[in-house]
C-alpha positions in Angstrom: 12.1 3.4 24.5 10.1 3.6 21.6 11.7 0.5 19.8 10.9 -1.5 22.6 7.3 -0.6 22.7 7.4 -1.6 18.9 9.2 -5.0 20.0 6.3 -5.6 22.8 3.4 -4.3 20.4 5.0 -7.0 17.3 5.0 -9.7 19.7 1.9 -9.1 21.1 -0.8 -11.9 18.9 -3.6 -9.2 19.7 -2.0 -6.0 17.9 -1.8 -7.8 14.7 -5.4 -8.1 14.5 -7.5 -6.1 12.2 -10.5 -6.1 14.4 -7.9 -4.8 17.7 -6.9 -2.5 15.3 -10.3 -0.7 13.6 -11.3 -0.6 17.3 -8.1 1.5 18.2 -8.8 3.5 15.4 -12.1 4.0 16.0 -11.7 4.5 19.8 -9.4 7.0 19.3 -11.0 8.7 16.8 -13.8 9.6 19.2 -12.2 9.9 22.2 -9.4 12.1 21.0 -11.5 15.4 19.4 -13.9 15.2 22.9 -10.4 15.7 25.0 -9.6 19.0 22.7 -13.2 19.8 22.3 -13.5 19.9 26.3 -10.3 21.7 26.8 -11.1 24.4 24.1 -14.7 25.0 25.8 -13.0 25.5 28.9 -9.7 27.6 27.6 -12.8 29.6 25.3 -15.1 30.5 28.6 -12.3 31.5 30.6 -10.7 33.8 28.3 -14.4 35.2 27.6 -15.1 35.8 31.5 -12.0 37.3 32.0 -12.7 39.9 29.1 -16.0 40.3 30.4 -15.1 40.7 33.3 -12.5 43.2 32.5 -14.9 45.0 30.6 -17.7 45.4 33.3 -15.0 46.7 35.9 -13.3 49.1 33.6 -16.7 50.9 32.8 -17.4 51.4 36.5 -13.5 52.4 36.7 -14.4 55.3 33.9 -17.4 56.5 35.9 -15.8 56.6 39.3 -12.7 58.3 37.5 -15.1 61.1 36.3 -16.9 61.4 39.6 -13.0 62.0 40.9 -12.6 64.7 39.1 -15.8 66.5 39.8 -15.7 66.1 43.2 -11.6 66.8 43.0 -10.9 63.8 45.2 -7.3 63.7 44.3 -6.9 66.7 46.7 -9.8 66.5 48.9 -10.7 62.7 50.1 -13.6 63.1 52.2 -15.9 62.8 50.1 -18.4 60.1 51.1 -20.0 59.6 48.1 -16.6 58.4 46.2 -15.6 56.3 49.5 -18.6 54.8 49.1 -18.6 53.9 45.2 -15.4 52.8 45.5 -15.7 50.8 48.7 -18.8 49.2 46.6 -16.9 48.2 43.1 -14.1 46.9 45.8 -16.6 44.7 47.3 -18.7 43.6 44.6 -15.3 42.1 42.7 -14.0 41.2 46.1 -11.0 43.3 44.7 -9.2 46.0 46.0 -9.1 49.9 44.1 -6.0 52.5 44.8 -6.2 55.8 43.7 -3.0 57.6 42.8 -2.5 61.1 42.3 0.1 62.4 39.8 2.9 62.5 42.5 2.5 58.6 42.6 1.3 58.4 46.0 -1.5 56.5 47.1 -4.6 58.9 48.1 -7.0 56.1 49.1 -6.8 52.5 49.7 -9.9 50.2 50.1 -7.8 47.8 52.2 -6.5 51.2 54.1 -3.0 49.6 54.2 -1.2 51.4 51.5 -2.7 55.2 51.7 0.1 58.1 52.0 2.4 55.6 50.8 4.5 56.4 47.4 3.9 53.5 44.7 6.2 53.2 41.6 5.2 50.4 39.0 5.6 50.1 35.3 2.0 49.9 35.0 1.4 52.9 36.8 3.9 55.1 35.2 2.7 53.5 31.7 -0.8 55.0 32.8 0.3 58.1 33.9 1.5 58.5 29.9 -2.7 57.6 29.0 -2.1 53.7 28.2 -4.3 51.6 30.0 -2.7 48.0 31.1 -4.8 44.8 32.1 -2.6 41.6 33.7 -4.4 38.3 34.2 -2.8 36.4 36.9 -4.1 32.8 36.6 -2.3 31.1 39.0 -3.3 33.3 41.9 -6.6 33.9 40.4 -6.8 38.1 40.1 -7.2 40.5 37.4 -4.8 44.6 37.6 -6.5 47.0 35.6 -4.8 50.4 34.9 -7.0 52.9 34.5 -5.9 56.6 33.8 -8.1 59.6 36.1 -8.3 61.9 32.8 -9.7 65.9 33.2 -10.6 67.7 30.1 -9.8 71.0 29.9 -12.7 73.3 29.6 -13.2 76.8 28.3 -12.9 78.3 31.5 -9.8 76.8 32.3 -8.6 77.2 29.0 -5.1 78.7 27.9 -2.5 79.1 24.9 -0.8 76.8 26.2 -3.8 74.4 27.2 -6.5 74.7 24.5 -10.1 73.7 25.7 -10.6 69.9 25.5 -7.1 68.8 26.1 -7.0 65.4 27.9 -5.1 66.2 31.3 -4.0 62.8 33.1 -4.0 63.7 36.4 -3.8 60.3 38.8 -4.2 56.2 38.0 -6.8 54.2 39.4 -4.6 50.5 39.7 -7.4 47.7 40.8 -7.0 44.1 41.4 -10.2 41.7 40.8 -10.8 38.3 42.5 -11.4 35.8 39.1 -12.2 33.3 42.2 -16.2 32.7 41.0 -14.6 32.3 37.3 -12.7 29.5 38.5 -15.3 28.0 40.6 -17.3 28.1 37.3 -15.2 26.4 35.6 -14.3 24.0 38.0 -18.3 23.0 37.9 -18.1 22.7 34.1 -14.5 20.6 34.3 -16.9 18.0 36.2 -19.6 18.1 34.3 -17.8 18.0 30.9 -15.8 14.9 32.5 -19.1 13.3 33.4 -20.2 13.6 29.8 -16.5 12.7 28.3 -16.8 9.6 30.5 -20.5 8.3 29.4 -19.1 9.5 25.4 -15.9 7.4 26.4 -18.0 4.3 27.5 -20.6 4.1 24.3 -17.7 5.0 22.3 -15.8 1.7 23.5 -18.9 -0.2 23.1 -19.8 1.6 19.5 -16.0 0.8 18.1 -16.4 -3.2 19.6 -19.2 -3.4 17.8 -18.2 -1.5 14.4 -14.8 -3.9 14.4 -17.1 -6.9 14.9 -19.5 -5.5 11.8 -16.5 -4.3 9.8 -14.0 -7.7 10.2 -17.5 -10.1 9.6 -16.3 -9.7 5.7 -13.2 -11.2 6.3 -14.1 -13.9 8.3 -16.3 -15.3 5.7 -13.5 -15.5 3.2 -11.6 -17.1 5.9 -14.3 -19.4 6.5 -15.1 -19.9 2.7 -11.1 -20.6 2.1 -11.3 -23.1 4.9 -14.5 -24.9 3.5 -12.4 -25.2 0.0 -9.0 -26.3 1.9 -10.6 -29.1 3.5 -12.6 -30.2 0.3 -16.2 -29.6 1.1 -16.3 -27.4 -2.0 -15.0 -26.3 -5.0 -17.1 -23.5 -6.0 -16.1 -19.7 -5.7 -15.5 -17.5 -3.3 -18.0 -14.6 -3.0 -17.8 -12.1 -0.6 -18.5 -8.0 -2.3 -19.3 -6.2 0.9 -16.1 -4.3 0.6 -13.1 -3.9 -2.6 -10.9 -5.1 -1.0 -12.6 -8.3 -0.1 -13.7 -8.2 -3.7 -9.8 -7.7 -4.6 -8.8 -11.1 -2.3 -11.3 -13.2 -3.5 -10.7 -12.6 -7.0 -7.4 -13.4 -6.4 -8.2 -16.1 -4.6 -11.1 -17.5 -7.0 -7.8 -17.3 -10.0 -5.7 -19.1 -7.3 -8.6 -21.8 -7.2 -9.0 -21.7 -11.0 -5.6 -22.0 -12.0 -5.2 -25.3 -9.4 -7.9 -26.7 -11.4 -6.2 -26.1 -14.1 -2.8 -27.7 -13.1 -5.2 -30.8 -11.0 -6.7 -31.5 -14.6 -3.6 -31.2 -16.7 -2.1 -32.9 -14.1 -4.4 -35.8 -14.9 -4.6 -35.5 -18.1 -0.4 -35.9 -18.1 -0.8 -39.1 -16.5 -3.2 -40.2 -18.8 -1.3 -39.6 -21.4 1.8 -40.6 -20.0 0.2 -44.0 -19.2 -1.2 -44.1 -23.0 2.1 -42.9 -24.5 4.8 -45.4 -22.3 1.9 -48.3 -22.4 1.4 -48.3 -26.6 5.2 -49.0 -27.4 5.0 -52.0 -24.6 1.9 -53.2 -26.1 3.2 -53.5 -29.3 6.3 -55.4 -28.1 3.9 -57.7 -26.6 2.2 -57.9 -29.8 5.5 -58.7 -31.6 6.4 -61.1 -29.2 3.4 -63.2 -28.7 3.4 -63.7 -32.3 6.8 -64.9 -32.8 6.4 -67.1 -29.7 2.7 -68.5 -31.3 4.7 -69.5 -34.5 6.9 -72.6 -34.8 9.6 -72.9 -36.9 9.8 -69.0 -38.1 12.0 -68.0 -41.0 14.9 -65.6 -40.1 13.8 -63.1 -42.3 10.7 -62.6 -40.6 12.2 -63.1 -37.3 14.3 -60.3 -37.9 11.9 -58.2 -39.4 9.6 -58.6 -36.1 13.0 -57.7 -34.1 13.7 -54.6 -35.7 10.3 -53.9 -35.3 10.4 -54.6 -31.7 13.7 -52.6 -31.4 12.0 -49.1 -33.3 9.5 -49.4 -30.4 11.7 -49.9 -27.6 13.6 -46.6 -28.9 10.6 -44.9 -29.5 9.9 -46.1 -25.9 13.6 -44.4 -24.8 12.7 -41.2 -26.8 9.6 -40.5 -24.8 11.2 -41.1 -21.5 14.6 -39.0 -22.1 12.0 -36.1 -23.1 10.1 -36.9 -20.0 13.2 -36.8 -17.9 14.4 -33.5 -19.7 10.9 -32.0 -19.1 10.9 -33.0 -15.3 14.4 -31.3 -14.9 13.3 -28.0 -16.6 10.1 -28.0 -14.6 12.0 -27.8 -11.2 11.6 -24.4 -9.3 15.5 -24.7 -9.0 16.7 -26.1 -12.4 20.1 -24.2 -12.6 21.3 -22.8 -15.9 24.8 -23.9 -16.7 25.6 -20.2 -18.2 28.2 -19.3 -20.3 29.0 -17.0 -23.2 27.7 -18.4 -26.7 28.3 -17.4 -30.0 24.4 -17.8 -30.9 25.7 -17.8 -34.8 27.8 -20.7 -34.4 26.1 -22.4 -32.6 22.8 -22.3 -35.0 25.1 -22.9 -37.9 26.2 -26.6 -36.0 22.5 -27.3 -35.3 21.8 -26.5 -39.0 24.6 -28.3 -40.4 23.1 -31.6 -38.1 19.3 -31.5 -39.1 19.7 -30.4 -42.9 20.7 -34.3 -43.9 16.9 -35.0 -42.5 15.7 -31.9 -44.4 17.5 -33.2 -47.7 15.2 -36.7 -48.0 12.3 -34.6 -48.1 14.1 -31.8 -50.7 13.6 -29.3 -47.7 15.8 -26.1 -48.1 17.4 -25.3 -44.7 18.4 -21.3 -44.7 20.4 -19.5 -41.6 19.9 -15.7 -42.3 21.9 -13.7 -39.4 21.4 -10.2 -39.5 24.7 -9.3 -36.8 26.6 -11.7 -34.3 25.1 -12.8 -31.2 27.3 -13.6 -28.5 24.5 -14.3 -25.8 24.9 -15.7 -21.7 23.0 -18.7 -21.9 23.1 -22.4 -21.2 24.6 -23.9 -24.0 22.9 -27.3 -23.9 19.0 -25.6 -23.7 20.0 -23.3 -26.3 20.8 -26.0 -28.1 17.5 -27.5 -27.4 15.1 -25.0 -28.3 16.7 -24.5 -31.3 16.7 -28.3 -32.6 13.0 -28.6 -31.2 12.0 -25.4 -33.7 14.0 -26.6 -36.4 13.3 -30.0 -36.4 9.5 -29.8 -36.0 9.5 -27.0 -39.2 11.3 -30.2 -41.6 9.1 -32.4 -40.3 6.0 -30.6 -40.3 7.0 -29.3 -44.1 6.1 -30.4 -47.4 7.9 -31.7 -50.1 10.3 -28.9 -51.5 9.5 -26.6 -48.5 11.8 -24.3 -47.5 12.9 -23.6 -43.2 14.2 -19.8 -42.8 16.2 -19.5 -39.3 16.8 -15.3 -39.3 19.1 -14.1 -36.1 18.8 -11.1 -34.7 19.7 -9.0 -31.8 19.4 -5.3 -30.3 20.9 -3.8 -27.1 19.1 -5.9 -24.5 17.4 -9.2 -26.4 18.2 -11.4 -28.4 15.3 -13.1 -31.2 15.6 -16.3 -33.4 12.9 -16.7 -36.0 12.0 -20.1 -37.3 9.5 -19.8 -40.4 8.1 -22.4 -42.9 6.0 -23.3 -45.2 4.9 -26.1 -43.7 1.2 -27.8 -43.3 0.7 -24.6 -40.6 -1.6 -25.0 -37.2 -5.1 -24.3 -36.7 -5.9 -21.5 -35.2 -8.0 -23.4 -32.4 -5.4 -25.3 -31.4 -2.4 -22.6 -31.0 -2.9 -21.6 -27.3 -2.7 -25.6 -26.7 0.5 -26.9 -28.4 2.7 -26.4 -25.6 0.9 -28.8 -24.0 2.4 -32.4 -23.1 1.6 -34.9 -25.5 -0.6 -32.0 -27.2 -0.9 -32.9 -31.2 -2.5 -31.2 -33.6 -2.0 -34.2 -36.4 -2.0 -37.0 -34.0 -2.1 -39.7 -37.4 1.2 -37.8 -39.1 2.8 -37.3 -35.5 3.2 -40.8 -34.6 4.4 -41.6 -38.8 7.3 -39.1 -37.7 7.9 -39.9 -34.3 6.8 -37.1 -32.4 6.1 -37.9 -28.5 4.5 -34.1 -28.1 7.1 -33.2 -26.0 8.9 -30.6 -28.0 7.6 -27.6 -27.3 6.9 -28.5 -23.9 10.6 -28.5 -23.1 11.2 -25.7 -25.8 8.6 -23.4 -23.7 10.1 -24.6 -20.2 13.8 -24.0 -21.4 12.8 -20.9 -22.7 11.1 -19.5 -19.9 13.7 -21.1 -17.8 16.2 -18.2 -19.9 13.4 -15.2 -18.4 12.4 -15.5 -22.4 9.1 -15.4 -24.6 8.0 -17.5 -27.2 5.6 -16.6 -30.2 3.7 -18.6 -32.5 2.0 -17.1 -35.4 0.6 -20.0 -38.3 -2.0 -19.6 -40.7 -3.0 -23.6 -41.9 -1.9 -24.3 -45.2 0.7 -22.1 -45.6 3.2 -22.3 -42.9 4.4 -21.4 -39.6 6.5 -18.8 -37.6 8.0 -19.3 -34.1 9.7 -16.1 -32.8 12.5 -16.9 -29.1 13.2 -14.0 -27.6 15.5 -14.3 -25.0 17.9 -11.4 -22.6 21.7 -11.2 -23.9 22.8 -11.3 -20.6 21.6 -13.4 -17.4 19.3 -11.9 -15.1 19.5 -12.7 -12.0 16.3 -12.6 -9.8 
């Protein structure tokens, strides 16, 4: 039963409100200590009339109980004066009084339907022993009191066996109050206390409408101010501190907002520099081309030599859009790693053996320094990448007789492979920028060596793509260190 209610209440649009739920809460909140406060008030007062009353009827029980032992009732009954006290207490707690002597029998009832009549209770034998009982009978609305008739021994009456002011018991008094004006009491206060419960019920409801309305405005302004941004009327940020948490969601939201600024105008700025990059090779072909077709009669050697020249460009043309293509791939949400289990080692050594011919024209000194063997989970041909990318931008970015140190490393969980040298170095400006596409820090010496300022683009996004980190430290002039750190074995997210 209970998981259906939970079906109805999930399905139902209103219960996933905040502002249906604050009300609840709030309703509820106020409703639900009145209901107990009312119910205790009422429990309270009758359990304080009834002792009351209990109270008053047993002091008149004591006196009368004396006066039956000085006018030595329990043997002689026609006393007026007790019929008369008695018949008064009776009537004034519309109850009814026996009086029992100690053989149990009944010396005077105030109904006068019981008298001569032998009576054997618990209660009655319990007082005969000098405990006094009281049972409240709420459901048919009448208090028993037990009340032993007590004679104290007194000098004259006095023996060895009896010394004087030994408690004798010598009868019960058993009497039954009405609790009918205790009832009709509370009955009055029941109505009036559900008269006020009602009124606090109704400005309760309207004081937890209005607090939801008050408390959810917040939140409708950021909706409202998210809106505004979504359809474009704005770009500015969201402000709305009338609670945390609404500070907590539009800070999150204002970084949402700042970081798609950041992507709109990097965004731009790729296709700017896309456009730049892919239209400079074709302009110079067109350059080349126009002036071979503006010459007449041109020698082969300087045909040629333009046609070479035209040729370098359309490869440098090809390079740029193989790294673009690579890029694109690695920037997919679901590029999928082609994992397998690489001997980092041997496969650094192969790079290294490839690339040290382009370090030798510049007398660069190439140097694998492997602490232990790796033997990693990674994608072989992105491995591969990020290592030729670090290598090959530390010959080119060298100096003449520089030296290229490519330490391995590993411990239980990660791999690292550190690419130092002693090359021209990075400003320190500029390091939080050159993973950026087409980013250069020496755009003249770049384009003398070919870079498209791609690189460490796709070094970063194959990197990343391996749940890796990559480090940069440089000082300019002296040389830089990249540091890979990537898991030995895939995890999987």
């Amino acid at each position: 039963m209970a998981d259906k209610i939970k079906k109805i209440l999930k399905k139902m649009r209103i219960w996933r409100s905040l502002k249906a739920r604050l009300f609840v809460i709030i309703f509820l909140t106020g409703t639900i200590p009145g209901i107990f406060v009312r119910a205790g008030i009422l429990e309270n007062y009758e359990s304080r009339a009834v002792e009351v009353r209990t109270s008053d009827v047993q002091t008149q029980l004591r006196i009368i109980a004396n006066h039956l032992i000085t006018y030595n009732y329990l043997q002689d009954t026609s006393s007026e004066v007790i019929g008369a006290e008695l018949e008064q207490l009776s009537n004034l707690y519309s109850g009814r009084v026996l009086v029992i002597n100690g053989n149990l029998k009944v010396v005077k009832d105030t109904y006068g339907i019981s008298e001569g009549k032998t009576i054997v209770s618990q209660e009655v034998i319990r007082c005969m022993k000098g405990t006094n009982t009281v049972n409240y009978d709420s459901v048919n609305g009448f208090i028993e009191i037990t009340l032993p008739i007590v004679e104290t021994v007194s000098a004259q009456m006095a023996t060895a066996d009896l010394p004087e002011g030994t408690e004798l018991v010598r009868g019960v008094m058993l009497t039954s109050v009405s609790t009918d004006s205790i009832v009709a009491t509370m009955e009055i206060l029941n109505r009036k206390a559900l008269i006020v419960e009602i009124i606090m019920f109704f400005c309760i409801f309207v004081i937890a409408l209005v607090l939801a309305q008050i408390l959810i405005r917040p939140f409708d302004r950021i909706s409202k101010a998210i809106s505004e941004v979504k359809e474009g009327y704005t770009n500015d940020p969201v402000s709305v501190p009338d609670y945390l948490e609404t500070e907590h969601i539009v800070d999150a939201f204002n970084s949402l907002l700042e970081r798609m600024k950041v992507l709109d105008d990097s965004r731009k700025e790729f296709v700017a520099n896309v456009s730049h990059e892919l239209k400079t090779p074709i302009t110079s072909v067109k350059v080349l081309a126009d002036s071979l077709l503006a010459q007449q009669d041109v020698p082969a050697e300087l045909y040629r030599e333009f046609m070479v020249d035209i040729a370098a460009e359309i490869e440098r043309e090809d390079k740029i859009i193989n790294d673009l293509l690579a890029l694109v791939k690695m920037d997919k949400s679901a590029a999928v790693l082609n994992i397998s289990v690489i001997n980092i080692n041997e496969l650094t050594e192969i790079i290294l053996k490839r690339l040290r011919p382009i370090a030798r024209k510049n007398n660069i000194e190439v140097t694998l320094i492997s602490k232990r063997e790796i033997i990693a989970e990674v994608d072989e041909v992105k491995m591969s990448l990020i290592l030729t990318n670090l290598v090959e931008n530390a010959i080119k970015y060298n100096r003449e007789q520089g030296k290229v140190d490519v330490t391995l490393d590993a411990d239980h969980q990660f791999f690292t492979v550190e690419v130092a040298d002693t090359g021209i170095g990075i400003p320190e400006e500029s390091l939080h920028q050159i993973y950026e596409r087409f980013y250069r820090v020496d755009k003249s010496h770049s384009r003398e060596i070919g870079g498209t300022g791609l690189g460490l683009a796709i070094t970063k996004s194959a990197v990343l793509l391996h749940r890796g980190s990559i480090k940069v430290e440089s000082v300019e002039g002296e040389g830089t260190v990249f540091t890979v750190k990537i898991p030995l074995t895939r995890v999987l997210v």
